[in-house]
C-alpha positions as CSV (number, residue, x, y, z in Angstrom):
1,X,-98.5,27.4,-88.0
2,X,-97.7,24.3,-86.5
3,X,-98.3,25.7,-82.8
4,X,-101.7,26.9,-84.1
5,X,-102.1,23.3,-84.6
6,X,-101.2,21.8,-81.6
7,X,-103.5,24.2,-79.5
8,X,-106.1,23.2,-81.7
9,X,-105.1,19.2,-80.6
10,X,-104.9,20.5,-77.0
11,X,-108.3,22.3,-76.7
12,X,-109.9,19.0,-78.3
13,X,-108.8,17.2,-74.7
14,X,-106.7,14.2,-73.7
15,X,-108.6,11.4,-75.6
16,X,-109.8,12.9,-78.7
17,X,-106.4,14.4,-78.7
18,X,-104.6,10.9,-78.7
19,X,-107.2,9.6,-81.1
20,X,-106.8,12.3,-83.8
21,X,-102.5,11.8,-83.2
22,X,-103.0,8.4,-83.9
23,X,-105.1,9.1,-86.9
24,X,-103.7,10.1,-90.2
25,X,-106.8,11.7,-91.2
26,X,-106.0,14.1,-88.9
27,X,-102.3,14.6,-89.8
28,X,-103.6,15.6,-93.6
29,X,-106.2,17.6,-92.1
30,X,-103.7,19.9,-89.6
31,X,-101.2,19.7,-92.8
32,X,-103.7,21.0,-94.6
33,X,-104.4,23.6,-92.0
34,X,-101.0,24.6,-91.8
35,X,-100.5,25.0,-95.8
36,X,-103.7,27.5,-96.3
37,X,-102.0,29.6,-93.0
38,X,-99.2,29.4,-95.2
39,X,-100.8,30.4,-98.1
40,X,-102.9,33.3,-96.9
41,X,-99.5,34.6,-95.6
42,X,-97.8,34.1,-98.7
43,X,-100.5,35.3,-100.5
44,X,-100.1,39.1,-99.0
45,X,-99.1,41.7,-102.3
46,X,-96.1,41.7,-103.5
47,X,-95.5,45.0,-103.5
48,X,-96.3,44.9,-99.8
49,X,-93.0,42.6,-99.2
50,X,-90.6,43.8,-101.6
51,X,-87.2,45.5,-100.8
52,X,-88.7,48.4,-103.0
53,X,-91.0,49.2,-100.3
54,X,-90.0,52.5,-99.0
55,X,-88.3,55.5,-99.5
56,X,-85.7,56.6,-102.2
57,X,-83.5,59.4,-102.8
58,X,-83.3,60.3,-106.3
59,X,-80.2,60.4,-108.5
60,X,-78.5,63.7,-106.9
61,X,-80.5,63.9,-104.1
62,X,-83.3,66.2,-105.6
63,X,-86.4,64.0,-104.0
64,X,-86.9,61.7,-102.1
65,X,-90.2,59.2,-103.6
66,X,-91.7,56.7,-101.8
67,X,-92.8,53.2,-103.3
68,X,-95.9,52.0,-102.1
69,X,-98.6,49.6,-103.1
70,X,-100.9,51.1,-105.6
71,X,-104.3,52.9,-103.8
72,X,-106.6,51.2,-107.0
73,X,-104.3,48.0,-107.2
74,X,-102.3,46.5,-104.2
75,X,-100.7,44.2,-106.2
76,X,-99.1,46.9,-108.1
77,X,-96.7,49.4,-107.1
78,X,-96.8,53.9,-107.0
79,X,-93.9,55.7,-106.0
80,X,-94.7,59.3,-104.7
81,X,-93.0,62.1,-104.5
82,X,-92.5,63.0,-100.6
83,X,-90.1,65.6,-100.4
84,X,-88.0,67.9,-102.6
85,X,-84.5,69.9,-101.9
86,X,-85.8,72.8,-103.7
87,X,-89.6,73.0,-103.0
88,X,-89.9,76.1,-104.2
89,X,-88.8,77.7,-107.5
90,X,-86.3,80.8,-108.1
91,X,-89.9,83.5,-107.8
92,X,-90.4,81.9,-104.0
93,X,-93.5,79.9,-105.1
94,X,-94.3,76.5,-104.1
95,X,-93.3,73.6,-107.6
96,X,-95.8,72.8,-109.0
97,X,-96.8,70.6,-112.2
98,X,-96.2,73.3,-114.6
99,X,-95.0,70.8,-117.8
100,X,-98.1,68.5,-117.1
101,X,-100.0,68.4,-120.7
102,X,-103.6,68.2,-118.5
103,X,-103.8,72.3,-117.8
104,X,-106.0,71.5,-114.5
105,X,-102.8,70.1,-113.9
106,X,-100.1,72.2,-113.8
107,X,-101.2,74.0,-110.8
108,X,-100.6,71.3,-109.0
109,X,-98.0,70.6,-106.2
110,X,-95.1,68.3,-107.1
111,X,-94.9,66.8,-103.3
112,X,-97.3,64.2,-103.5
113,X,-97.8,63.6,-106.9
114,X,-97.6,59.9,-108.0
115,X,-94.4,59.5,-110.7
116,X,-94.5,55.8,-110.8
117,X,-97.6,54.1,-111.5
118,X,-98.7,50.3,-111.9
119,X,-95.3,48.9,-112.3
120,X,-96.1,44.8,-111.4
121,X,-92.7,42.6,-110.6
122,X,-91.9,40.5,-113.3
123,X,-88.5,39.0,-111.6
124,X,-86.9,38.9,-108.3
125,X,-86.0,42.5,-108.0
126,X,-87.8,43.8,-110.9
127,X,-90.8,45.8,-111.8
128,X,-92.1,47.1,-114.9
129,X,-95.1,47.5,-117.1
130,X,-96.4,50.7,-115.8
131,X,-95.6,54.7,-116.1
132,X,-93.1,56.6,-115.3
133,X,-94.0,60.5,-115.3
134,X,-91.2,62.6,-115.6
135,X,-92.2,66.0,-114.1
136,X,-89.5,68.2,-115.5
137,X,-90.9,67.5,-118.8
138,X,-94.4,66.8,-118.7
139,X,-94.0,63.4,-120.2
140,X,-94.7,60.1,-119.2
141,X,-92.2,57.2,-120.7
142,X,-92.4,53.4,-120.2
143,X,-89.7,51.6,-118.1
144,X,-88.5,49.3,-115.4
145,X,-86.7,49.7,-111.9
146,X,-84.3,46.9,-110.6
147,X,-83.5,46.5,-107.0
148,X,-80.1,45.3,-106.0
149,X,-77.4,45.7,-103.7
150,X,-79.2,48.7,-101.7
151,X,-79.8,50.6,-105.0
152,X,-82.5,51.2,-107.2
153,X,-81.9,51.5,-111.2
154,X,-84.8,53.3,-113.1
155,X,-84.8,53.1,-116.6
156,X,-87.2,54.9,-118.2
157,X,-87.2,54.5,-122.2
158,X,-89.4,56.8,-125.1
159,X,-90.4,54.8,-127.8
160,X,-88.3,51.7,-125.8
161,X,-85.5,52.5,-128.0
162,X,-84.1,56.0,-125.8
163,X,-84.1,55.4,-122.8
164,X,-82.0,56.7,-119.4
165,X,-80.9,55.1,-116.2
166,X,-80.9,57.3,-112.9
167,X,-79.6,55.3,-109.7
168,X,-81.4,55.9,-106.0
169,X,-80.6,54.9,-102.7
170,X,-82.1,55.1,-99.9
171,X,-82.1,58.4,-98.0
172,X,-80.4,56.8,-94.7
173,X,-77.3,55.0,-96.5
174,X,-76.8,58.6,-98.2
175,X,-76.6,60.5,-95.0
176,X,-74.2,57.6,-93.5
177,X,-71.6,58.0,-96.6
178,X,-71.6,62.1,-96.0
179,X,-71.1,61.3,-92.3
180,X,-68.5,58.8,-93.0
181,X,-66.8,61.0,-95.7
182,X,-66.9,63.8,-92.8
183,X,-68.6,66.2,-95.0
């Protein structure tokens, strides 16, 4: 910011460039500058800086889901199911949907399917007040995920009174510990 600033100073030349360092006017007014540079910056989604950003193995490494910003709300954040260690089921055929409640649904694959949906932050490390959709059952529960340390917590809650907690981590820092473990 402040070195878009001074080559504004500079391209106004030598005199108008003393006369506006002089001036205090002109102080505010590159101040100013700086702060809505600032603010546009700051201003990008949340969901776009966050450490949730990315992708996630789920609890025993059955998926991996990748949290994005939302497609209909950037300020809100999707997680999408990217891969799966059993894409197919015990006939050969490809996952699909099959406990989804919609039957135009259940046909459907499970890679690339949304499971989270609209979940806003609320705290440093925090997101809730969206859906999670819980393909093994069909069902789509209420719940929040916190970030911390390298791991993700997902608790997703029926009637916000059962509710379960799975722990993620990312893909990479799973492959190092089975490397390190030498397995």
């Amino acid at each position: 910011m402040a070195l878009a600033a001074r080559r504004i100073l500079w391209a106004m030349g030598p005199r108008a460039r003393r006369r506006a360092e002089a001036s205090g006017a002109m102080r505010v007014a590159v101040l100013l500058f700086a702060t809505a540079c600032g603010s546009v910056a700051l201003g990008q989604d949340k969901a776009q800086r966050s450490e949730i950003v990315g992708r996630w193995a789920t609890q025993g490494f059955g998926s991996i889901v990748e949290f994005r910003p939302c497609a209909e709300d950037k300020a809100a954040l999707c997680g999408r199911i990217l891969w799966l260690w059993e894409e197919n089921d015990a006939s050969g055929r490809l996952r699909t949907d099959r406990h989804n409640p919609d039957s135009e649904l259940k046909s459907r694959s499970l890679i690339g399917i949304d499971i989270v949906r609209g979940l806003r932050e609320t705290a440093a490390g925090t997101w809730s007040g969206g859906e999670l959709y819980n393909p093994d059952d069909g069902r789509t529960y209420t719940g929040e995920i916190h970030v911390k340390r390298g791991t993700l917590e997902l608790r997703g809650c029926a009637l916000r009174v059962f509710c379960q907690t799975q722990t993620w981590r990312r893909p990479e820092d799973v492959i190092k510990a089975v490397s390190a473990a030498g397995l």
